[in-house]
N, C-alpha and C positions, 0 to 999 in steps of 0.2 A: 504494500500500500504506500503508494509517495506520501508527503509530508502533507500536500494542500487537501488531497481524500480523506486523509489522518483527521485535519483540523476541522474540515468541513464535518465528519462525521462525529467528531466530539459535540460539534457546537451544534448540531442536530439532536443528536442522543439528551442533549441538556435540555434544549428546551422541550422535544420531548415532557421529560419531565416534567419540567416545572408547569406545562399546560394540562397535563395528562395525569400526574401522581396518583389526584386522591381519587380518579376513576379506575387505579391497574390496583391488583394483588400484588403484597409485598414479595411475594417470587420474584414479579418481572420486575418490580424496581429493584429489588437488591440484581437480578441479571443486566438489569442497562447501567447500574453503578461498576459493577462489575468489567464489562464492556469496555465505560469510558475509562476505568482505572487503567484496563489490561491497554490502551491507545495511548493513555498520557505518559504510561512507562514504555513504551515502545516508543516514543516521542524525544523523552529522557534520554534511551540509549539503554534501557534495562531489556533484560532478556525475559520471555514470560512465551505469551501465547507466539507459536509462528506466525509471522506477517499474512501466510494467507488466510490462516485463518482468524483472523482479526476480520478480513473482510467478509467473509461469510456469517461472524457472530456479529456485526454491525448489522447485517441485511437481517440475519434474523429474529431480534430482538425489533429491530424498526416493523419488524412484520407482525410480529407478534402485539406492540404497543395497537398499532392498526388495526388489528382485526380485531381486539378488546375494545377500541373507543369504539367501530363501525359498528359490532355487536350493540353496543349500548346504544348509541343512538339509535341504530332499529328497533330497541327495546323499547324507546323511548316515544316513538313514533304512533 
């Protein structure tokens, strides 16, 4: 994952959050904290998850947030 993926997908994964929190289980927020930790240390220069897979747990966590907000709003509808 280059640097500007890295960041863009940090600063996603946050807000994320901070829009989304008190509609996700604390599963998936402890997994998107998790996420952006394993990106900000691969950022660093810390060794942790392999780079590809960093991109694959971005995608899937962002998928996950997603289909829990869409869930609820259809619930909601």
């Amino acid at each position: 994952m280059n640097a500007n993926a890295r960041e863009n997908s940090i600063r996603v994964l946050k807000q994320l959050l901070d829009v989304y929190q008190g509609q996700l289980d604390a599963g998936v927020v402890s997994e998107v904290r998790e996420v952006i930790a394993a990106l900000e240390q691969s950022r660093d220069g810390s060794r942790g998850t392999p780079r590809g897979d960093l991109g694959l747990s971005v995608l899937r966590v962002m998928g996950e947030v997603l289909k829990l907000v869409t869930n609820i709003t259809n619930l909601m509808n």
